[in-house]
C-alpha positions in Angstrom: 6.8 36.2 -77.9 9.4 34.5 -77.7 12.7 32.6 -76.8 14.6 32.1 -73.5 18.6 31.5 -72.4 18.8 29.1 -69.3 21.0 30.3 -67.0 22.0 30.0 -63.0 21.7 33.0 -61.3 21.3 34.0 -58.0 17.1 34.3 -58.6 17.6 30.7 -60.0 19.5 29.3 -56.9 16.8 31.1 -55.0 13.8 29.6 -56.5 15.8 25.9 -55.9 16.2 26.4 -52.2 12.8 27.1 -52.4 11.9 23.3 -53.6 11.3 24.7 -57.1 13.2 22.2 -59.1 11.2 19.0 -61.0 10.6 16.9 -57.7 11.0 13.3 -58.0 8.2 11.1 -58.4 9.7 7.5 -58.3 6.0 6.0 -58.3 5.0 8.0 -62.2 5.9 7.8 -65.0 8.2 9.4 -67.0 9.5 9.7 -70.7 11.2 6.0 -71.1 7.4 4.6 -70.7 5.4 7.4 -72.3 7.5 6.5 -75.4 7.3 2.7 -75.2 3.3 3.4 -74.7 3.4 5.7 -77.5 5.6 3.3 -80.0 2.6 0.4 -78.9 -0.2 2.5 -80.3 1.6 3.6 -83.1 2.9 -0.2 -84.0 -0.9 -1.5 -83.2 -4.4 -0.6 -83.7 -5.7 3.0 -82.4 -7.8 3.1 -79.0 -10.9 4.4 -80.0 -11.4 6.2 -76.5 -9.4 7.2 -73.5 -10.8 3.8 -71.7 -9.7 2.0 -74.5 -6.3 3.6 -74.1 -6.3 2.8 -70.6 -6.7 -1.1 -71.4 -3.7 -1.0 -73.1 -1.7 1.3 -70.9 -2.7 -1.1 -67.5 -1.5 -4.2 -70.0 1.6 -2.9 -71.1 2.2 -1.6 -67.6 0.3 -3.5 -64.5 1.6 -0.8 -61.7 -1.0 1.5 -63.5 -4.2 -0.7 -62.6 -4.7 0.7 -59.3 -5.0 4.0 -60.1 -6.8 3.1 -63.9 -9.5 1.2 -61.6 -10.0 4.2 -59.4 -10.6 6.4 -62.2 -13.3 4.4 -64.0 -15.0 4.3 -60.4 -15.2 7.8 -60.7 -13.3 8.1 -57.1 -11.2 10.5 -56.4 -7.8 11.0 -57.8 -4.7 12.2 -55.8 -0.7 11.8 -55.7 0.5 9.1 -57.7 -2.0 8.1 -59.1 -3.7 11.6 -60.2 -0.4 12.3 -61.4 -0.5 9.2 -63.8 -3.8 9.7 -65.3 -3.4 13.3 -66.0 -0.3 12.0 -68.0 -1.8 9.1 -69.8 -4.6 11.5 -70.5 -2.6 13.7 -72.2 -0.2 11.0 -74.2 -3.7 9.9 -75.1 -4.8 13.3 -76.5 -1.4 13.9 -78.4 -1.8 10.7 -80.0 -5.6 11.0 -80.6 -5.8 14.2 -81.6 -2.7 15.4 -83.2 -3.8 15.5 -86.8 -7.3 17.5 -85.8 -5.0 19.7 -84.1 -2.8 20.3 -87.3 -5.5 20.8 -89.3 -7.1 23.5 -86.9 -3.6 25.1 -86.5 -4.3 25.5 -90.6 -7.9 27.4 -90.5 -5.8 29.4 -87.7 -3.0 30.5 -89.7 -5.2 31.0 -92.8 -7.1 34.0 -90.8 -4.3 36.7 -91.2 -4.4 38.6 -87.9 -1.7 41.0 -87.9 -2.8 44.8 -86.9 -3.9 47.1 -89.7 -3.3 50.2 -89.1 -6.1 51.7 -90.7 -9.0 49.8 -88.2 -8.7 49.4 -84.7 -8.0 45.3 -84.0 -11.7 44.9 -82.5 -13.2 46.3 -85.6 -11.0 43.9 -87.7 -13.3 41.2 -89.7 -9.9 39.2 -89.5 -10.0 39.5 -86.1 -13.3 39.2 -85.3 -13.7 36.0 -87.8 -10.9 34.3 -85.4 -13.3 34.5 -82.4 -16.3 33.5 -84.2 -13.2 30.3 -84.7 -12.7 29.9 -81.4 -16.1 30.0 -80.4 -17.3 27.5 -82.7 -14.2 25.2 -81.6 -15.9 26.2 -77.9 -18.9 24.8 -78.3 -18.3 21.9 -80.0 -16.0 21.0 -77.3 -18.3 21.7 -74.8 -16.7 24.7 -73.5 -18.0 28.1 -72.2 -17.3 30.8 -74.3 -17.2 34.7 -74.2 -16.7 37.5 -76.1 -15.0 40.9 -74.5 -15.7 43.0 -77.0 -13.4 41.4 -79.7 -10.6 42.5 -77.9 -10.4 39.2 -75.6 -11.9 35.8 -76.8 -12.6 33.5 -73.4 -12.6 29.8 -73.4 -13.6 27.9 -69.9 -13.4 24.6 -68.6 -15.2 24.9 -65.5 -14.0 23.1 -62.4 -16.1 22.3 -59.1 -15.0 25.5 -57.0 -14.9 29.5 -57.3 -11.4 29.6 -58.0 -9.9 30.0 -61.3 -6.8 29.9 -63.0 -5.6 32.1 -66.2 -4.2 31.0 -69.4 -3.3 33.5 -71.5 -2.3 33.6 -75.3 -2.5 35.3 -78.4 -4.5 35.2 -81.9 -2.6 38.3 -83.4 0.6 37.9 -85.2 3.5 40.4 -87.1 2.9 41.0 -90.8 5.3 38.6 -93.6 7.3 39.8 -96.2 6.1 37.4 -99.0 9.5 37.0 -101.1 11.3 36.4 -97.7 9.3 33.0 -97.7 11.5 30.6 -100.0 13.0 27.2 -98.5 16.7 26.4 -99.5 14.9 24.0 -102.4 13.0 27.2 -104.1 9.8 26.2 -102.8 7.5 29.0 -102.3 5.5 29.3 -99.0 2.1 31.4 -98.6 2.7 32.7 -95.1 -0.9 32.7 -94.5 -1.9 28.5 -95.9 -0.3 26.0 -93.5 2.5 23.7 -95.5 4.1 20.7 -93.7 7.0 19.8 -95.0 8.7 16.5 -93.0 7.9 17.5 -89.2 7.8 21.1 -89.9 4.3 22.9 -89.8 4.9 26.3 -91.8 3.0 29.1 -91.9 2.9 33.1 -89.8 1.9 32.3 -86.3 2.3 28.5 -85.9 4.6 29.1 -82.7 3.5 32.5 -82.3 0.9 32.1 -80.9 -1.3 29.8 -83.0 0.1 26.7 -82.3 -0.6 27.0 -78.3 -4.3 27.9 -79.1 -4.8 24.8 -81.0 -2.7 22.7 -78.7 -4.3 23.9 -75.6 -8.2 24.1 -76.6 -7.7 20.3 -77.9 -6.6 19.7 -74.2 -9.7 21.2 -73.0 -11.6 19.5 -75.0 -10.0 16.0 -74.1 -9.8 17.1 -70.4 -14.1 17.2 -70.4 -14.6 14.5 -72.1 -12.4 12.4 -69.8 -14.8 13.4 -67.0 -12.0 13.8 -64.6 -12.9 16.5 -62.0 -10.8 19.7 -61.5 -10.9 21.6 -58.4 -10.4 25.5 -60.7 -11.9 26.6 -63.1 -9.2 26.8 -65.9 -9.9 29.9 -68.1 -8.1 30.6 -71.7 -7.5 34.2 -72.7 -6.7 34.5 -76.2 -5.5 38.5 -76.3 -5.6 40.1 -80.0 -3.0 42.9 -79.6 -0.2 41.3 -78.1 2.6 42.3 -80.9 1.8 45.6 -81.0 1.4 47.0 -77.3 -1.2 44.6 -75.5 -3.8 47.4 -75.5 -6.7 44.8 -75.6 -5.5 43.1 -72.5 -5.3 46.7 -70.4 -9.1 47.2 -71.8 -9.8 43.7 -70.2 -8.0 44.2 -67.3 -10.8 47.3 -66.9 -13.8 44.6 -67.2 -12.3 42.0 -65.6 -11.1 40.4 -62.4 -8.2 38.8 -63.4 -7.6 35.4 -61.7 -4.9 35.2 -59.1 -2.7 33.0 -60.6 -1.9 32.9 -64.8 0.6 31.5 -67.1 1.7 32.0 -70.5 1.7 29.7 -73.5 3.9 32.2 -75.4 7.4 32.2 -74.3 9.4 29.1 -73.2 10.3 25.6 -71.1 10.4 24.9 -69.1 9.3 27.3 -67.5 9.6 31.5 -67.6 10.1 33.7 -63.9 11.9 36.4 -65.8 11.6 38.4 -69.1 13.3 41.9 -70.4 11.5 44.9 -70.8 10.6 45.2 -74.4 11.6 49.0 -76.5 11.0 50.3 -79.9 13.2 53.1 -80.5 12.2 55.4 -83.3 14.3 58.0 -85.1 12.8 60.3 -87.7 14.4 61.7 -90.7 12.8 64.3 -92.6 12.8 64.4 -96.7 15.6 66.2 -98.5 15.7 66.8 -101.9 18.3 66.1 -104.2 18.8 67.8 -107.7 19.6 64.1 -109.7 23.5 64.8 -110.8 24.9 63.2 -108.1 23.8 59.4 -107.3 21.0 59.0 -104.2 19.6 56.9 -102.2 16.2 57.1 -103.2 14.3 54.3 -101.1 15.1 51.7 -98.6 13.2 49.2 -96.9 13.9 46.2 -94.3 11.9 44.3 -91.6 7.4 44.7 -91.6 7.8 44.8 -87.8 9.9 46.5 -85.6 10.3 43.3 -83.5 11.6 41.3 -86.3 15.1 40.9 -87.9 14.2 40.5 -91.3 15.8 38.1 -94.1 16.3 40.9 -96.8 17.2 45.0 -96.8 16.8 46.7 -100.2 18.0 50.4 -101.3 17.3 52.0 -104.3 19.6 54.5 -105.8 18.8 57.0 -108.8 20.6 60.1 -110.4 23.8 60.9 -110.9 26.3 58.3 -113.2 24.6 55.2 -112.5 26.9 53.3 -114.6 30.0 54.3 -112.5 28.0 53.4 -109.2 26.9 50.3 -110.5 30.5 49.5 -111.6 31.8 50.6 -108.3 29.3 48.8 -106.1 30.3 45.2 -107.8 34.4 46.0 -107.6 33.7 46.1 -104.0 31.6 43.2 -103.0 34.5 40.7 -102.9 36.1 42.7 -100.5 33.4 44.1 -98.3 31.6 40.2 -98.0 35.7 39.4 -96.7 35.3 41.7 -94.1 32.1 41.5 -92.6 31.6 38.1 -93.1 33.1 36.5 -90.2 30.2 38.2 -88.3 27.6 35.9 -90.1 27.0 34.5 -93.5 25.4 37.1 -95.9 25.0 38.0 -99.9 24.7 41.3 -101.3 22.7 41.5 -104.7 23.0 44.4 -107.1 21.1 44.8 -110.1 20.5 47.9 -113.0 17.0 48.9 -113.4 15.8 51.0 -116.5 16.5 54.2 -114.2 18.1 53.2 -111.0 20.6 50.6 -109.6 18.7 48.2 -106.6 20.8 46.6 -104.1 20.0 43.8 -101.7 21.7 42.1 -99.0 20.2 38.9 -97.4 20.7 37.9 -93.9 19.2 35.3 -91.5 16.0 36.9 -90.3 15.3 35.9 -86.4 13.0 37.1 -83.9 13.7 40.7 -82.7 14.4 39.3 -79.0 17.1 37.2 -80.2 19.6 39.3 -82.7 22.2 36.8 -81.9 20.4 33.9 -83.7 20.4 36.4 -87.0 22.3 38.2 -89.5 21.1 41.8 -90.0 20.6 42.8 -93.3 20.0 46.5 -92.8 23.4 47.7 -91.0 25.5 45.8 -93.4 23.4 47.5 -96.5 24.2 50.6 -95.2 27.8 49.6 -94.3 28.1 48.2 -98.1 26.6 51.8 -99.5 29.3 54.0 -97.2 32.6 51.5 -98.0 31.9 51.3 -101.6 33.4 54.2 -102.6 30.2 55.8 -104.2 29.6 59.8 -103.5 25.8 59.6 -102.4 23.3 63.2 -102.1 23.0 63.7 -98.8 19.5 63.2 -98.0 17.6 61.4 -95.6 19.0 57.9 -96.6 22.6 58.5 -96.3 21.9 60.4 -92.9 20.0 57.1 -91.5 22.7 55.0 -92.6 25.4 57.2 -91.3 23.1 57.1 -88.0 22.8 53.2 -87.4 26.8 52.9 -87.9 27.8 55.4 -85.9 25.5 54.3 -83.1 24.7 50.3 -84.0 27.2 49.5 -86.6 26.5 45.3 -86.9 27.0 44.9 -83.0 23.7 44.4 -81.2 24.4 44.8 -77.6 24.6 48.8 -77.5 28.7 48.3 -77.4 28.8 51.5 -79.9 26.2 54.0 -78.7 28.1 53.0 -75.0 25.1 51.6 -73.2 25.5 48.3 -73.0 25.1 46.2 -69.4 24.1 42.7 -68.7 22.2 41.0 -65.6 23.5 37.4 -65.0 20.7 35.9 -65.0 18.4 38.0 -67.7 21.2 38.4 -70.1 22.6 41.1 -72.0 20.6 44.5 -73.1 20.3 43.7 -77.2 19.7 46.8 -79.1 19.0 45.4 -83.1 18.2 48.0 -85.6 15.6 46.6 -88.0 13.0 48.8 -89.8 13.6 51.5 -92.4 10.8 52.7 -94.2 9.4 56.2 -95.2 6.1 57.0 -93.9 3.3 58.0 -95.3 3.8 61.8 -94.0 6.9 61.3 -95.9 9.6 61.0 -93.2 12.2 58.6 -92.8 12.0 56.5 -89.9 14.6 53.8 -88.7 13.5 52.0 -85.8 15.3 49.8 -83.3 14.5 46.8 -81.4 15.8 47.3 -77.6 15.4 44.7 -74.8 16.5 45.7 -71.2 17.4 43.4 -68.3 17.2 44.5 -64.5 20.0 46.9 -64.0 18.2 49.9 -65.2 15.3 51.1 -64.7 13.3 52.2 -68.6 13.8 56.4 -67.8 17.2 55.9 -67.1 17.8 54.0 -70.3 16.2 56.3 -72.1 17.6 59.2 -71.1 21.0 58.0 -71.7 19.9 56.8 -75.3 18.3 60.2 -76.2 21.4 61.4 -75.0 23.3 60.1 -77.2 21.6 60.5 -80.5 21.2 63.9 -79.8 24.8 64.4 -79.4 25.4 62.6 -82.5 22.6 64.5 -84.5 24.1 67.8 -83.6 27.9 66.6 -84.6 26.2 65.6 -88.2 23.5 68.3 -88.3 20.7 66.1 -88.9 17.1 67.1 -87.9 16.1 63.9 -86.3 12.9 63.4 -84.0 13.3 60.8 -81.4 10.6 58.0 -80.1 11.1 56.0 -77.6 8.9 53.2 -75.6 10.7 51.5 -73.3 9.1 48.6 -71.0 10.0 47.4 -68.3 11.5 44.2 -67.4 10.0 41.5 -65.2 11.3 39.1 -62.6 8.8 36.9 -60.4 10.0 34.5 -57.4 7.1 32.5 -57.3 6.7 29.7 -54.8 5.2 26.6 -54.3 3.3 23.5 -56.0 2.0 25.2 -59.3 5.5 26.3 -60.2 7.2 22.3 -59.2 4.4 20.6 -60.6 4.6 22.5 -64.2 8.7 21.6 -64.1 7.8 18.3 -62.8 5.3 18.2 -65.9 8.1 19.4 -68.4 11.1 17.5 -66.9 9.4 14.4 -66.8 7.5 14.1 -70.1 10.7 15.6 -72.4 13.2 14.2 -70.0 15.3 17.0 -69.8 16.3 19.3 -67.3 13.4 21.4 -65.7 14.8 24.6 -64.0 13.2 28.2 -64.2 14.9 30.1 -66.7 14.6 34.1 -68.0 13.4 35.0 -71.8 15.1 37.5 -74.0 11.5 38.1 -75.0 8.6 40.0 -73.8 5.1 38.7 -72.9 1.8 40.2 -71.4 3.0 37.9 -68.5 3.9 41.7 -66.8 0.3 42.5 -67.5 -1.1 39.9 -65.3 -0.5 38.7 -61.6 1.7 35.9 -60.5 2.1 35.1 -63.7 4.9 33.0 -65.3 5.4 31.5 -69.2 5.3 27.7 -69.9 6.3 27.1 -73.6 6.0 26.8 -76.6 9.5 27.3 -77.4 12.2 24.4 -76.8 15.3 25.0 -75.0 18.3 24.4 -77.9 16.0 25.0 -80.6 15.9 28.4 -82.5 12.5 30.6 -82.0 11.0 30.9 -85.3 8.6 33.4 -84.3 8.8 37.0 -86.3 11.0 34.9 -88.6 10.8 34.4 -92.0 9.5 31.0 -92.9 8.3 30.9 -89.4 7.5 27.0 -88.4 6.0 25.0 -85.7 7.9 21.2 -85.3 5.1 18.5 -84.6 7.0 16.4 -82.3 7.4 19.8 -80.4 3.5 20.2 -81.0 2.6 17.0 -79.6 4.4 17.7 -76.7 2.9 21.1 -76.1 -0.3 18.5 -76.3 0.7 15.7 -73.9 1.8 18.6 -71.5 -1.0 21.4 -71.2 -3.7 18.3 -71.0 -1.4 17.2 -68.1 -1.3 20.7 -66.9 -4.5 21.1 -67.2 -5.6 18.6 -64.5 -2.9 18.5 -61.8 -3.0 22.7 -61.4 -6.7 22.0 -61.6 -6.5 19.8 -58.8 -3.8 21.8 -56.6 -5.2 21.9 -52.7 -3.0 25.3 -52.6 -0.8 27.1 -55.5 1.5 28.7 -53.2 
C-alpha cells in the first residue's frame, strides 16, 4: 500500500462537475470545534460514556441539543443532525479509546505476518494466530465474525437492511531487515514489538496495514455500542496476501458475493479514484565461476521485498589482491560521494574481513511506489564497484551491476532503458531497481519495482521492456532469463453521495482540502467493484510503509479513528450511494 500525489487532471475536474468535492455543511461542525471539544476533555475530567460526552458537547455548544435530544430518544437521525452525531461519536471514540487502540496495534505488530515461502499464508500459524486476534477482538465487541479459510478474516456490524458495504484491508506485511532499524540516536528497534517514541508508533505494519485494523474495528465496536442504527450492513475484510499478489482475495472472490460498493483503508486522503498498475520485473543471472586471482564480487544483497527501497546494499568481494582493492576502493570514495551526491545524501562503508573486503552503501529506504522519497542504495553500490578503478571476474555480480546501469543507472523513471511516459493526473511510470540476492537454485536475480500509469496498456509495456534487455544482453553476452508481472492500472469515476460524504468526512474533520486524488501505489482496490481507497496515509507526509523504521503517527491514528467511526455511520445511513 501505499502513498498518493494530488494532482488536477482532467478525471479530477471531472469528478468536480460531478458535485464530488467536500460539500458545505454550514449547520456541522467542523475542525475549529472538534478541537476546542477535544482540548475540554483533555483539560477536564473524562466522560465515562458517549452520553456523558454528549453532556458536555451540548454545554460547550447549545446548537448541538436538538439533534443530542433526538438521539437519546432513539428517533431517527438525518442531515444535520445525523451528520453531527456521527462526528461527535467518533471525536468521542478517538479520545476514548485511543490508548486501547495503541495497545491492540502492539499484539498486531507482534504477530509477524509476512509470507513465508516455505507454507502457503493459510497454513501459516502466524497467520492463522492473527484471525484467532481478530476474532476474539470480534466478539468482545459484539461483532459477527467469520473465517474464509484463513485466507480472509470477516468482521460485521450488521445494519437493518440486505445491503452491505465492503471494507477491505490487510493483516500481511513485507519482511524487515533487522540492522536497517536504528533511529538517528542509535536506539535499536525490534520490527516486530511496538515502540512509541514521542507521537511516533514504530513497528512493521503500523501504517501498513495494521494500524487501519485497529483503528477501524475500535470504530465498530463504538458504532454498536452507541446504538445508533445503520441502514448497511458494513462488513471488514482483512485480506492476508495483499503484498505478495492478493491471491487470498481472488480465492474469496470465488466464495463470495462481493458487496457492490467497497473502499480501502490502505492507500490515502482524502480519498483514492486512481492507482498505477503495480510490476515486479525479474532478471536472472546464472553462476560463473571464477578461479580467485583476480578480485570478485562474491555476494550482494539489498531490499527483503521487491516493493521496498531498502536503507542498506552490501557486496562482498574475495580473491585476487585484496589489499590493492581495498586501497583503491577508499582513494575513490571522496570523489565518487562528490559526484553522485547531489542526487541524494548517501555513505559508502568499506571494511577488510579476514578473507574478503565488504562494502556498504546506505540510502534512505522508502516504499517501492515512491522512489522519489528515497535514496537507492543498490545502483550507487554498483556504480561505486565499476568507477573505482578495481578489475573485477566477470561473473554474475559484475554482469548485474553492469545491467542496472546501463538500463536504470540512479534515475527511476525508465529515462535510460527509454521507456519512460507520464499521465497527468496518475503521474510518471517509476521503474526502481531494489532486490539482489542469489537464490536458492543458485542464480542471481535483480529485480525491479515498476509502476505504470494509463498510457499503456501492461503487454505493451512489457514487450518494449523485454525488448530492451534482450538487446542489451546480447550486446554484453549475458545469459539472462527475464520475468515480468505487470498489473494493470486503475482509474474509477465514481459518482454520487458516498464519494462527497467521505471528502466531506476528511475535509471537514482535518480541515484541509478534500479532492479525489491518484496513488503511486497499488491496492486490491482493482480486485473489487466500485471500489476507491480512504487513508491511512496523510497528504504532505512521507509513507512509511515497506520502509525501514516504518511508523504510524498518533495524531494521524486518532484521526483515522474520529473518521472511519464517522464513516461508518453516515455511508451506513446513505438513502442511495450513487
Amino acid at each position: 500500500m501505499q502513498q498518493f500525489r494530488v494532482s488536477l487532471s482532467v478525471l479530477t475536474m471531472g469528478l468536480m462537475a460531478a458535485g464530488l468535492t467536500a460539500p458545505a455543511f454550514a449547520e456541522t461542525l467542523k475542525k475549529p470545534a472538534l478541537d476546542q471539544l477535544a482540548a475540554a476533555w483533555q483539560g477536564g475530567k473524562p466522560a465515562a460514556s458517549f452520553n456523558a460526552f454528549l453532556a458536555q458537547a451540548e454545554k460547550a455548544n447549545p446548537e448541538l441539543k436538538p439533534a443530542v435530544a433526538a438521539y437519546r430518544k432513539k428517533a431517527p437521525l438525518a442531515g444535520d443532525d445525523l451528520t453531527n452525531i456521527a462526528r461527535l461519536l467518533g471525536l468521542y471514540n478517538r479520545l476514548h479509546n485511543q490508548k486501547a487502540v495503541i495497545a491492540s496495534l502492539g499484539t498486531m505488530v507482534a504477530l509477524p505476518t509476512a509470507r513465508n515461502v516455505q507454507i502457503p499464508p493459510h497454513e501459516n500459524p502466524t497467520i492463522i494466530d492473527f484471525g484467532k486476534l481478530v476474532e476474539k477482538m470480534a466478539k468482545d465487541f459484539g461483532l459477527a465474525y467469520r473465517n474464509v479459510d484463513n485466507r480472509i478474516f470477516e468482521v460485521s456490524l450488521k445494519g437493518k437492511g440486505s445491503e452491505e458495504f465492503g471494507i477491505l484491508t490487510h493483516s500481511d506485511v513485507v519482511p524487515a531487515v533487522l540492522s536497517e532499524w536504528v533511529l538517528d540516536d542509535g536506539t535499536k528497534l525490534d520490527p516486530f514489538t511496538l515502540k512509541r517514541v514521542g507521537d511516533r508508533l514504530y513497528g512493521r505494519g503500523t501504517i501498513d496495514d495494521k494500524g487501519s485494523i485497529a483503528a477501524v474495528l475500535y470504530a465498530m465496536k463504538t458504532v454498536k455500542e452507541s446504538g445508533l442504527p445503520i441502514q448497511r450492513t458494513m462488513r471488514l475484510m482483512i485480506e492476508t496476501t495483499e503484498e505478495t499478489g492478493g491471491d487470498a482475495m481472488e480465492y474469496y472472490r470465488g466464495k463470495t458475493k462481493l458487496p457492490e460498493y467497497n473502499i480501502v483503508l490502505d492507500s490515502g486522503y482524502p480519498a483514492v479514484v486512481a492507482e498505477k498498475g503495480a510490476g515486479s520485473l525479474s532478471v536472472f543471472f546464472p553462476a560463473e565461476k571464477t578461479d580467485g586471482t583476480v578480485t570478485a564480487i562474491t555476494d550482494m544483497g539489498a531490499a527483503a521485498a521487491v516493493n521496498a527501497i531498502s536503507q542498506t546494499a552490501t557486496a562482498t568481494l574475495k580473491g585476487g589482491d585484496l589489499a590493492a582493492a581495498l586501497a583503491k576502493l577508499e582513494a575513490a570514495k571522496p570523489a565518487f560521494l562528490q559526484k553522485y551526491e547531489p542526487q541524494g545524501k548517501f555513505a559508502i562503508a568499506v571494511t577488510r574481513g579476514a578473507d574478503s573486503v565488504d562494502i556498504k552503501v546506505t540510502g534512505t529506504s522508502a516504499h517501492g511506489s515512491e522512489p522519489q522519497n528515497g535514496v537507492n542504495p543498490l545502483p550507487r553500490l554498483g556504480l561505486f564497484l565499476q568507477e573505482s578503478g578495481i578489475a573485477l571476474a566477470d561473473n554474475q555480480f559484475l554482469k548485474a551491476i553492469k545491467y542496472i546501469d546501463a538500463l536504470y543507472g540512479t534515475g527511476y523513471l525508465g529515462e535510460k532503458m527509454g521507456v519512460g511516459y507520464k499521465d497527468d493526473f496518475m503521474g510518471p511510470l517509476t521503474f526502481s531497481p531494489n532486490l539482489i540476492r542469489t537464490g536458492a537454485d543458485g542464480r542471481l536475480v535483480m529485480a525491479v519495482n515498476t509502476r505504470m500509469p494509463r498510457g499503456r496498456t501492461p503487454d505493451e509495456l512489457k514487450a518494449q521492456v523485454e525488448a530492451k534487455i534482450n538487446e542489451w544482453a546480447a550486446a554484453n553476452k549475458a545469459k539472462v532469463e527475464i520475468k515480468y508481472d505487470q498489473g494493470n492500472w486503475m482509474a474509477r469515476d465514481p459518482s454520487g453521495q458516498w464519494l462527497s460524504t467521505l471528502l466531506n468526512i476528511y475535509g471537514d474533520t482535518t480541515g484541509l482540502e478534500a479532492k479525489p486524488v491518484s496513488a503511486a501505489g497499488a491496492t486490491t482496490a482493482k480486485q473489487m467493484p466500485n471500489a476507491i481507497s480512504f487513508g491511512p496515509g496523510m497528504p504532505g507526509k512521507k509513507y512509511t510503509g515497506h520502509n525501514a523504521k516504518e511508523y504510524k503517527e498518533v495524531p494521524d491514528l486518532e484521526a483515522d479513528l474520529q473518521m472511519f467511526t464517522e464513516m461508518l455511520v453516515r455511508i451506513g445511513n446513505l438513502q442511495q450511494m450513487q
